[in-house]
LUMMAR-924462 format. One record per residue (C-alpha): chain; residue number from 1; x negated, y negated, z. Coordinates in steps of 0.05 Angstrom, whole numbers, plus 5000, padded with zeros to 4 digits. Each point is the difference from the previous one (the first is absolute). Last residue first. Layout:
+---+-----+------+------+------+
! c !   k !   xx !   yy !   zz !
+---+-----+------+------+------+
! A ! NUM !    X !    Y !    Z !
...
+---+-----+------+------+------+
This chain:
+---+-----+------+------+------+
! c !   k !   xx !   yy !   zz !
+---+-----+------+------+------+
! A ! 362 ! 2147 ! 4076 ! 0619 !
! A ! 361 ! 5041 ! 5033 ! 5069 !
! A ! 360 ! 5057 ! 5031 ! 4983 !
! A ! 359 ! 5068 ! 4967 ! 5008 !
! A ! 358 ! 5051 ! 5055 ! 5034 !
! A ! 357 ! 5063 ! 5021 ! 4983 !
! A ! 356 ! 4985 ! 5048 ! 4937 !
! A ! 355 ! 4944 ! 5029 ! 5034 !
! A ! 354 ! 4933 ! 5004 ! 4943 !
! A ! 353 ! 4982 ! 5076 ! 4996 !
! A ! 352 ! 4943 ! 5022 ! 5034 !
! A ! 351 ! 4947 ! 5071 ! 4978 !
! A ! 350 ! 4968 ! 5002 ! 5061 !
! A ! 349 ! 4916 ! 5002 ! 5014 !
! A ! 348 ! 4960 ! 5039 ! 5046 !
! A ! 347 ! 4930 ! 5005 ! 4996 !
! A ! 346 ! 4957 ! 5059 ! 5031 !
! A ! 345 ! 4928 ! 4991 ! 5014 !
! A ! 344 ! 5011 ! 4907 ! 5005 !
! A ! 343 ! 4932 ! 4991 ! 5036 !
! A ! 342 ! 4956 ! 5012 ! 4929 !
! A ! 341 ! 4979 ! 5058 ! 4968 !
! A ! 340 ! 5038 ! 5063 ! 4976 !
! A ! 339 ! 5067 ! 4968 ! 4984 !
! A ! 338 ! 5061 ! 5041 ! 5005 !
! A ! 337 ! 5065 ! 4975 ! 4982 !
! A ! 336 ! 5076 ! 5004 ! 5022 !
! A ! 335 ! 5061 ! 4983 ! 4963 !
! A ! 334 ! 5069 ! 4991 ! 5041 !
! A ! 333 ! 5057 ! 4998 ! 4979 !
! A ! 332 ! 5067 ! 4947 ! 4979 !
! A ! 331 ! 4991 ! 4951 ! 5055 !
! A ! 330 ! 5043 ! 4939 ! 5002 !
! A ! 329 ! 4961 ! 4935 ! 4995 !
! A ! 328 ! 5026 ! 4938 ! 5029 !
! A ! 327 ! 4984 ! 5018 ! 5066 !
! A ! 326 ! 4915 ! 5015 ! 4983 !
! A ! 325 ! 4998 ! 5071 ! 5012 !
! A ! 324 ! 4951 ! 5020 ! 5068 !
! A ! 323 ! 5051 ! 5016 ! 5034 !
! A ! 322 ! 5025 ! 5056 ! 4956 !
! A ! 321 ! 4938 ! 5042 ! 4995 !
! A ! 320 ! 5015 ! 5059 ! 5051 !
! A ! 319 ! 5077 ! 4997 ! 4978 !
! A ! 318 ! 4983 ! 5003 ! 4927 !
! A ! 317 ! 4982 ! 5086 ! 5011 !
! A ! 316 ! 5036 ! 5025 ! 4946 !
! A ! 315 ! 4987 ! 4963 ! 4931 !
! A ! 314 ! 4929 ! 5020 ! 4997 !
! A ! 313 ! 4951 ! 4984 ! 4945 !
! A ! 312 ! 4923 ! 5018 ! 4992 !
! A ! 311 ! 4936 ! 4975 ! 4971 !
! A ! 310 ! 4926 ! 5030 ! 5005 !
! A ! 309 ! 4930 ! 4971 ! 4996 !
! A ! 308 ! 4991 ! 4933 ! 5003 !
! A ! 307 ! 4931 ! 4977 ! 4999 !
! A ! 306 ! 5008 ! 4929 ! 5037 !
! A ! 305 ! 5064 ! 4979 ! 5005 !
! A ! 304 ! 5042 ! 4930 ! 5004 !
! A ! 303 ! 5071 ! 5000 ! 5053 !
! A ! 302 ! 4962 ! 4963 ! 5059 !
! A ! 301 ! 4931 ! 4970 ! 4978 !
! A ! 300 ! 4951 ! 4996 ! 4938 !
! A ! 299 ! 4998 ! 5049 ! 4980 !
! A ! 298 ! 5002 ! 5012 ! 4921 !
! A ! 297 ! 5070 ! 5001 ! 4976 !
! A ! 296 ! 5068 ! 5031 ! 5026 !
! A ! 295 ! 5055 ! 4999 ! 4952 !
! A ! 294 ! 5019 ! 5007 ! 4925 !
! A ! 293 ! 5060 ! 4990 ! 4962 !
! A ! 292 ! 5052 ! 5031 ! 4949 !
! A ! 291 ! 4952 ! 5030 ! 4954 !
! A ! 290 ! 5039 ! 5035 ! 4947 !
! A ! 289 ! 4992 ! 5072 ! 5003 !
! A ! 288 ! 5079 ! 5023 ! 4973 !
! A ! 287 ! 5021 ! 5011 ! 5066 !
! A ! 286 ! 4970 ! 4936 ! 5030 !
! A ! 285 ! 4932 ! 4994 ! 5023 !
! A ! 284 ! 4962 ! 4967 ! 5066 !
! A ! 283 ! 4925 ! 4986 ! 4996 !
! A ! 282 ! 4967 ! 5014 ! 5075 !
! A ! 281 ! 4938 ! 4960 ! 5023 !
! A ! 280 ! 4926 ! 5007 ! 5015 !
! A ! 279 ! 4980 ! 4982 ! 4923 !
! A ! 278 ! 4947 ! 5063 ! 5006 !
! A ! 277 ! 5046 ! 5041 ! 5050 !
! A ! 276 ! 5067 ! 5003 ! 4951 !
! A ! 275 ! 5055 ! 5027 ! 5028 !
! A ! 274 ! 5061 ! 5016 ! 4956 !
! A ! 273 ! 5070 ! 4988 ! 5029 !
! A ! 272 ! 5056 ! 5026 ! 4948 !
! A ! 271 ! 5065 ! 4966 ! 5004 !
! A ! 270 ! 5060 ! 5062 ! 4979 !
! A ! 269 ! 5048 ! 4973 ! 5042 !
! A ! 268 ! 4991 ! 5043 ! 5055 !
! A ! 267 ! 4936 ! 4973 ! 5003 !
! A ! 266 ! 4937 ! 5042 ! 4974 !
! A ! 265 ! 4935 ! 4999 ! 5031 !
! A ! 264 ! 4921 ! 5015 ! 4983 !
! A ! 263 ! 4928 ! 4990 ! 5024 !
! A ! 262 ! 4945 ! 4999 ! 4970 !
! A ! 261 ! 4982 ! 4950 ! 4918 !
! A ! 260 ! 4926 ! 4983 ! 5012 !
! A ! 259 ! 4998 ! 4936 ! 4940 !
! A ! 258 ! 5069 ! 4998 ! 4975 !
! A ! 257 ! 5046 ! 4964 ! 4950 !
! A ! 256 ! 5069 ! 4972 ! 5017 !
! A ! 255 ! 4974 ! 4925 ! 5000 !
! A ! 254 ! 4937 ! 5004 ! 4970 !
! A ! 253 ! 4928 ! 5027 ! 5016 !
! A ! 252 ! 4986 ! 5060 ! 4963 !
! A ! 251 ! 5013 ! 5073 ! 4989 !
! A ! 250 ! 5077 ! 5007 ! 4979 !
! A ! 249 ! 5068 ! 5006 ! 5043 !
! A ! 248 ! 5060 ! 5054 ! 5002 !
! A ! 247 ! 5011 ! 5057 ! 4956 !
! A ! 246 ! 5058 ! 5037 ! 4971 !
! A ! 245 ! 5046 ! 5062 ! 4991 !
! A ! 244 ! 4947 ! 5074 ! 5002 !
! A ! 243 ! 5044 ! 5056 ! 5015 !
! A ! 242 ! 4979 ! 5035 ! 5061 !
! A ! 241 ! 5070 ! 5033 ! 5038 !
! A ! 240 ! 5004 ! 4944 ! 5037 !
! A ! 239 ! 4996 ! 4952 ! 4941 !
! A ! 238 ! 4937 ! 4964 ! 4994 !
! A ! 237 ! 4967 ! 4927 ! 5018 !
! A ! 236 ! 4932 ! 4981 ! 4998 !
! A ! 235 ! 4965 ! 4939 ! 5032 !
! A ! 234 ! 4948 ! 4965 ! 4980 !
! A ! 233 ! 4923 ! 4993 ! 5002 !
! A ! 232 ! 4987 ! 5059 ! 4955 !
! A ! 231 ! 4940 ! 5024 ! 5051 !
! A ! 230 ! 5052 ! 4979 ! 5061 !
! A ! 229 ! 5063 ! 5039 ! 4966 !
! A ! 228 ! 5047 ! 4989 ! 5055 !
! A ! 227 ! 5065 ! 5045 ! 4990 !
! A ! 226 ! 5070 ! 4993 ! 5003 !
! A ! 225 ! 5048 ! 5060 ! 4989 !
! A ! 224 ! 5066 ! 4969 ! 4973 !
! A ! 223 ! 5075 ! 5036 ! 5011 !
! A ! 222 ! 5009 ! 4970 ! 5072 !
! A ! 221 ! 4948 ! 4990 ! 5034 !
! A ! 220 ! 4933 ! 5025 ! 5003 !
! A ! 219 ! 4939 ! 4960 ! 5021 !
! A ! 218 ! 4919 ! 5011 ! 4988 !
! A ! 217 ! 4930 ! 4974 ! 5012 !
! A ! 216 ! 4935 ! 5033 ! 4966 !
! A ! 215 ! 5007 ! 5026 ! 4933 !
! A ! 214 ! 4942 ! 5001 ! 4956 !
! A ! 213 ! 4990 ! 5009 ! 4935 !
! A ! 212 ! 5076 ! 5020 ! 4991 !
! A ! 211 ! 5022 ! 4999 ! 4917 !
! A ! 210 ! 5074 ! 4965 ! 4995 !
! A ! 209 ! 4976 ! 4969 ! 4935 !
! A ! 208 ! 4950 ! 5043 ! 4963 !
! A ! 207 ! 4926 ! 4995 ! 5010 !
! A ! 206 ! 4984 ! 5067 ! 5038 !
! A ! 205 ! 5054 ! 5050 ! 4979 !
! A ! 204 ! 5067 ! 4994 ! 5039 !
! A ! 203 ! 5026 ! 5062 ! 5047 !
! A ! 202 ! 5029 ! 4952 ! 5055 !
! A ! 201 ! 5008 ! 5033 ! 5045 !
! A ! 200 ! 5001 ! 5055 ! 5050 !
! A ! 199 ! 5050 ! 5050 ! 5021 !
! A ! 198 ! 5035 ! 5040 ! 5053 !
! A ! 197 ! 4945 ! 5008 ! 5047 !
! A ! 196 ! 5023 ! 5049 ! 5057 !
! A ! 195 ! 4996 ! 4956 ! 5067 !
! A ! 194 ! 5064 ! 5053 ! 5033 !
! A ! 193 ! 5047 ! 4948 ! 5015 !
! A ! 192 ! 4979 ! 4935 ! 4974 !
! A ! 191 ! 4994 ! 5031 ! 4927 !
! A ! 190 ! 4935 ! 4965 ! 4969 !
! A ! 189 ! 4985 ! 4953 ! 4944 !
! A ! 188 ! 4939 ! 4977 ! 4981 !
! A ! 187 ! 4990 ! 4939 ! 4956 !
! A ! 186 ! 4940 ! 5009 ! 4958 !
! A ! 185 ! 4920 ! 4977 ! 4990 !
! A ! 184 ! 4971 ! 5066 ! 5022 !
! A ! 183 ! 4960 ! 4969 ! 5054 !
! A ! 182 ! 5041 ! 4938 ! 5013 !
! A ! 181 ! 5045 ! 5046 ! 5025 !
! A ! 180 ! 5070 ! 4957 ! 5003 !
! A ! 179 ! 5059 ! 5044 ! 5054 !
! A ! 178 ! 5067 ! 5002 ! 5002 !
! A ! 177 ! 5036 ! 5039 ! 5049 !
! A ! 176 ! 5072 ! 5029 ! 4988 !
! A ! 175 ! 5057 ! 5018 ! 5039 !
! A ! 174 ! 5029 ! 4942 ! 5030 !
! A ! 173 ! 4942 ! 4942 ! 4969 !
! A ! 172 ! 4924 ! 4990 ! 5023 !
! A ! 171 ! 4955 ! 4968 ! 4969 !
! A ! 170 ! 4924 ! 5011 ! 5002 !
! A ! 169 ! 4937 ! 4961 ! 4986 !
! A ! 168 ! 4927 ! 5010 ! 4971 !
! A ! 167 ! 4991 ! 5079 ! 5000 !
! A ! 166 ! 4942 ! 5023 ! 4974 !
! A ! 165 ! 5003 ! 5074 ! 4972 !
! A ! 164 ! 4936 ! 5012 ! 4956 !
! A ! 163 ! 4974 ! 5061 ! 5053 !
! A ! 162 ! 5079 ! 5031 ! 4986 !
! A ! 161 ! 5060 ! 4988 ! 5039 !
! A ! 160 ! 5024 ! 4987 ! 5069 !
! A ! 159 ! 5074 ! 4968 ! 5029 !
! A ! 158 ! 4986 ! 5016 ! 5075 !
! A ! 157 ! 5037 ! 5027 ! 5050 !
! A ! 156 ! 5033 ! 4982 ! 5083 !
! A ! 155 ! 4949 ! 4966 ! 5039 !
! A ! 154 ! 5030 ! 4972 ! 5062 !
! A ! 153 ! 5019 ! 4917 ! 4994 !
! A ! 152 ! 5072 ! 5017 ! 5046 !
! A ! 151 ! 5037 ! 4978 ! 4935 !
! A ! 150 ! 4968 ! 5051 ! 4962 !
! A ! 149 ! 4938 ! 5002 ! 4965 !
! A ! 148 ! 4983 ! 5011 ! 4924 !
! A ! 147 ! 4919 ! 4994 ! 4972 !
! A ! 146 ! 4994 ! 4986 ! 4929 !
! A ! 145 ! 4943 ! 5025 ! 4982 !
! A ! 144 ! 4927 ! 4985 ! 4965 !
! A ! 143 ! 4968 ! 4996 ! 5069 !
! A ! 142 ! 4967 ! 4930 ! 4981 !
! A ! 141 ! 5062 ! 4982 ! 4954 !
! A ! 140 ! 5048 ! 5005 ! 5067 !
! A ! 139 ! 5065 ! 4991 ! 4974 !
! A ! 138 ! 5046 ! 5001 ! 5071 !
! A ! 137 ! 5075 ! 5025 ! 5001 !
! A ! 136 ! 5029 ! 4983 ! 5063 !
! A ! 135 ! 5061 ! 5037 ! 5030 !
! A ! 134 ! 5058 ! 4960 ! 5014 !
! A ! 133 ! 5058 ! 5045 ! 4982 !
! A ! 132 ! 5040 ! 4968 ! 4953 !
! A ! 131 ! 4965 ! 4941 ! 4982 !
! A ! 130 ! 4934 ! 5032 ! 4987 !
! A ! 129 ! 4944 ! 4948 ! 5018 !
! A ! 128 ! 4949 ! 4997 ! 4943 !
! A ! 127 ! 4921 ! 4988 ! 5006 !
! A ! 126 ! 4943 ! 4971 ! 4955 !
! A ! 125 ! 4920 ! 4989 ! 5006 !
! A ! 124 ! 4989 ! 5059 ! 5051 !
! A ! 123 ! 4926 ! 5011 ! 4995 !
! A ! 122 ! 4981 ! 5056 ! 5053 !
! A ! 121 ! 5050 ! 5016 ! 5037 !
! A ! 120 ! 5006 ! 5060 ! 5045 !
! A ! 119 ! 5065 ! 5039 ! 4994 !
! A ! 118 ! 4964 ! 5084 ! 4989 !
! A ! 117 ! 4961 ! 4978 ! 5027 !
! A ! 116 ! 4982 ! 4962 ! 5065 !
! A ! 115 ! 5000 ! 4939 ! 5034 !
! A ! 114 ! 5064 ! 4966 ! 4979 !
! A ! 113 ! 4997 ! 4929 ! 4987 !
! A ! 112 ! 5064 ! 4961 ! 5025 !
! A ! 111 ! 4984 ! 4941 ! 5036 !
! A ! 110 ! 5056 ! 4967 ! 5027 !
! A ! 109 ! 5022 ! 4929 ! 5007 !
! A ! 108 ! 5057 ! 4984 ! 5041 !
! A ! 107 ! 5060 ! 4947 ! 5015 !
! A ! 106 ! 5056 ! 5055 ! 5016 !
! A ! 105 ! 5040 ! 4968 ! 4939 !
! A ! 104 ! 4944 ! 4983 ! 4953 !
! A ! 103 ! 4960 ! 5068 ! 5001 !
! A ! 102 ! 4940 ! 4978 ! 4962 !
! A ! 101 ! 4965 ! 5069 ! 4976 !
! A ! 100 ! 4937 ! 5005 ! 4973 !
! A !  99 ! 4987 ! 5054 ! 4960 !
! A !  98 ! 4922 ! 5046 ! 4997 !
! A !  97 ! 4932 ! 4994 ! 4979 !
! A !  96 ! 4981 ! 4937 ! 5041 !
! A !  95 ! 4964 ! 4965 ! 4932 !
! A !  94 ! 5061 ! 5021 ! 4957 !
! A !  93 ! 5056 ! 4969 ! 5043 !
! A !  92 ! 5073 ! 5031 ! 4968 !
! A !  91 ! 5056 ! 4952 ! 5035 !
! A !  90 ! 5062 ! 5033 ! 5027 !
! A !  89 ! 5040 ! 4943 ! 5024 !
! A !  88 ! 5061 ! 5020 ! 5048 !
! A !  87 ! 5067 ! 4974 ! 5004 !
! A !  86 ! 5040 ! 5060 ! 4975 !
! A !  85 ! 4959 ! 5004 ! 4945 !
! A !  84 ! 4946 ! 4967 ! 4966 !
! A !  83 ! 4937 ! 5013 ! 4953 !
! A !  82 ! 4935 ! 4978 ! 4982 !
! A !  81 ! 4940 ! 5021 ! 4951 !
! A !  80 ! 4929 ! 4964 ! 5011 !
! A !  79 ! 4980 ! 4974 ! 5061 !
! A !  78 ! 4927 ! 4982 ! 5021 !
! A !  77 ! 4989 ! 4982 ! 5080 !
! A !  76 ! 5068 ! 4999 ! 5028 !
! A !  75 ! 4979 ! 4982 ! 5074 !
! A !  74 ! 5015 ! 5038 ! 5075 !
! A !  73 ! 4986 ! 4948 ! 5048 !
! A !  72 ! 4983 ! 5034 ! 5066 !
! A !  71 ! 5059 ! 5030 ! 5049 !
! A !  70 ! 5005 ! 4956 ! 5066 !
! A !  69 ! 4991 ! 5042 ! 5056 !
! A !  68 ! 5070 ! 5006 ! 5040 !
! A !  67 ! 4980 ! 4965 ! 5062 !
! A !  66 ! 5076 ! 5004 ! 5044 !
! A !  65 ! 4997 ! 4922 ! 5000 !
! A !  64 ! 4981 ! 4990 ! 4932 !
! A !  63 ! 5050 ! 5053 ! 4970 !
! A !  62 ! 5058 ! 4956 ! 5044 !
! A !  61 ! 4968 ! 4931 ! 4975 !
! A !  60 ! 5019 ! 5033 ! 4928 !
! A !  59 ! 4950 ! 5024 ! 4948 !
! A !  58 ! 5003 ! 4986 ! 4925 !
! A !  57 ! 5060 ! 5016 ! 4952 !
! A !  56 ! 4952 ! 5033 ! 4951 !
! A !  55 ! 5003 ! 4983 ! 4925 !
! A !  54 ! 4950 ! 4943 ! 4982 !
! A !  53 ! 4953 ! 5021 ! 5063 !
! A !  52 ! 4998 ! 5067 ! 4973 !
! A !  51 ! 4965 ! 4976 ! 4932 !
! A !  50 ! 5004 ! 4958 ! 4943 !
! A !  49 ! 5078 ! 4997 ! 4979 !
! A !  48 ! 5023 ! 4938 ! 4966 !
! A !  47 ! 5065 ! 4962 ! 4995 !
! A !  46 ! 5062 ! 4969 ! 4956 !
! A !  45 ! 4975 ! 4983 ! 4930 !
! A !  44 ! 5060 ! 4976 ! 4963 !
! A !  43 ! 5006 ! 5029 ! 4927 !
! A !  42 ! 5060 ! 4960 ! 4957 !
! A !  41 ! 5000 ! 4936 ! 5009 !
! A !  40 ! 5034 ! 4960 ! 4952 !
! A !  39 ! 4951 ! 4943 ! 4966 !
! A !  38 ! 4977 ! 4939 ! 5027 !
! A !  37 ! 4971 ! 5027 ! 5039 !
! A !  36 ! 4947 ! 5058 ! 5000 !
! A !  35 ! 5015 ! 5066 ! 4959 !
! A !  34 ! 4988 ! 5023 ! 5058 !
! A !  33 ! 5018 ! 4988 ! 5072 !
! A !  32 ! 4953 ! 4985 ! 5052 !
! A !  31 ! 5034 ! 4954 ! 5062 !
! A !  30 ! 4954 ! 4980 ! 5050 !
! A !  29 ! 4971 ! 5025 ! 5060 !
! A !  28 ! 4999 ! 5069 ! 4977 !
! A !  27 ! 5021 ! 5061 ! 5032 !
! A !  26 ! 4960 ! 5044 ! 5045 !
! A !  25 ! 5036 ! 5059 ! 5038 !
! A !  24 ! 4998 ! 4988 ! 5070 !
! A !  23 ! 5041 ! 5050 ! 5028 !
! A !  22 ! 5022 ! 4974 ! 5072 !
! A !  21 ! 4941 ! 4979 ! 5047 !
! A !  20 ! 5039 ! 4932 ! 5013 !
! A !  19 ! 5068 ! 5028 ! 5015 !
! A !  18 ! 4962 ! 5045 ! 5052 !
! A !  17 ! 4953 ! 4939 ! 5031 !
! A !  16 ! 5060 ! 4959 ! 5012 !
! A !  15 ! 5038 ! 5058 ! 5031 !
! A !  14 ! 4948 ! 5022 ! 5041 !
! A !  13 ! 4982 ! 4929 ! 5028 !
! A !  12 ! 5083 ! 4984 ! 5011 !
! A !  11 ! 4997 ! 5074 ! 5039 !
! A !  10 ! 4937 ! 4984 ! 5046 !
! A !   9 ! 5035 ! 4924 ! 5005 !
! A !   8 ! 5068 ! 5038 ! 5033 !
! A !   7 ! 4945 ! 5058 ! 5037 !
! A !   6 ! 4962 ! 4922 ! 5033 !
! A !   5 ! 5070 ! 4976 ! 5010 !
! A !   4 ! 5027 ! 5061 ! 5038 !
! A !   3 ! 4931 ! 5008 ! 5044 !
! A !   2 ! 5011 ! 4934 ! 5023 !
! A !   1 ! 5068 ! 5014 ! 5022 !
+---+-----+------+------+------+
């Protein structure tokens, strides 16, 4: 009998301490939305990502008992370029030379840095899941390649070019791969299946609109080619075939100007994210480049940044970031931001709609 009760409280202990070390991911204690209230919500930030401890589902009583050693803190020290799939965050560290990777269903955090050429990583600033067939597409500007993976992380090829070729970031659609080489100053464009380049543009004197000086961040949806021109401090946009249409933002220090213009995203409704790292926030523009809003802001706790770096949206994995949605909100997708300094490494943040039924919180 006694033995009963004390396995019975043994069981009540381990099931306590299981629900209790369940993912942990960090969310704020109160509600940060922007454009603050009074007016309609429209970017909720939802959590932050730091290290293993913000991911992993911690140790039972039962991994206790049977001494499992307890695996170290593994920490995002510098992130640059992100990406998501299938419930994992691949996250581009440029200090530890290699991808972290935040699997937020099995509640891990691996290290992927492979020791020896022809993968290893030297500065990977950007990186691209494939959504077909999972392979990783890395844009390392320190090995001047774009290293390729599969979905088992072994090496597979490289995108290489000439001593000038710098890649900055990477895209990657069905059967092509886009590529900016901030050596060159062009958009690069490669067939998926065999890496044979295809083209380059745009072929635009020095001084004339649509003219590269130097492309850094990209995104491709679509018929538009976006491209962040950091020297022109703006953002150019072309057809997919190269044809120079418009341009985004001005030097200086106004709304829908920029100061360190990164990281890029397009909604499907055409919304194009620009980071900025100098004003520490993202500018939001409609179709025709309008500024619609801006978000983030100089840290100064949950849902502000501090040198962000790279911005991306995700409309298929909701599920993992659900519960952290304020209930009169209804989330559309999800937009996810590096910062290189600070405690908040990768920010997430949904794109809400006010609920029809429900009074929001003012």
């Amino acid at each position: 009998m006694r033995f009963d009760r004390a396995l019975g409280s043994l069981l009540a202990l381990f099931s306590v301490l299981t629900v209790s070390c369940a993912t942990k991911q960090t969310a704020p204690a109160e509600l940060v939305v922007f454009p603050p209230p009074p007016d309609t919500a429209r970017i909720q930030f939802l959590t932050r990502f730091a290290d293993s401890d913000d991911v992993a589902k911690g140790r039972s009583l039962l991994q206790t008992l049977i001494g499992d050693p307890v695996d170290e803190v593994r920490q995002i020290i510098k992130p640059f370029g992100v990406a998501i799939r299938d419930g994992k965050i691949y996250v581009c560290d440029t200090v530890y030379r290699g991808v972290d990777i935040l699997d937020l269903q099995r509640g891990t955090f691996e290290y992927f840095r492979p020791p020896d050429f022809p993968g290893r990583m030297n500065t990977p600033v950007n990186c691209a899941v494939d959504s077909q067939s999972g392979w990783l597409y890395v844009a390392d500007t320190g090995r001047r390649a774009v290293l390729i993976f599969d979905e088992s992380l072994d090496y597979v090829d490289s995108i290489v070019g000439d001593e000038d070729f710098r890649p900055n970031d990477v895209f990657v659609e069905p059967s092509l791969v886009w590529v900016t080489d901030g050596g060159s100053g062009k958009i690069k464009v490669y067939e998926k299946s065999t890496l044979r380049e295809l083209r380059a543009f745009p072929d635009i004197a020095p001084g004339q609109p649509g003219y590269l000086r130097r492309p850094t961040n990209l995104y491709v949806t679509g018929d538009r080619v976006y491209a962040t021109d950091f020297s022109a401090f703006s953002v150019k946009v072309y057809t997919r075939d190269g044809q120079f249409v418009t341009s985004v933002g001005s030097h200086g220090d106004g709304l829908g100007q920029f100061a360190r213009p990164k990281g890029i995203a397009v909604d499907s409704a055409s919304i194009l994210y620009v980071v900025d790292a100098a004003f520490a926030n993202i500018q939001a523009f409609d179709p025709d480049g309008q500024l619609l809003m801006f978000f983030g802001g100089n840290y100064g706790g949950p849902g502000a940044m501090l040198l962000p770096a790279q911005v991306t949206i995700d409309y298929d994995n909701l599920s993992h970031f659900e519960r952290y949605v304020h209930e009169g909100f209804e989330l559309k997708y999800l937009i996810l931001v590096t910062n290189q300094y600070g405690p908040d490494k990768v920010s997430v943040y949904g794109f809400v709609e006010p609920k029809l039924d429900t009074i929001l919180v003012r």
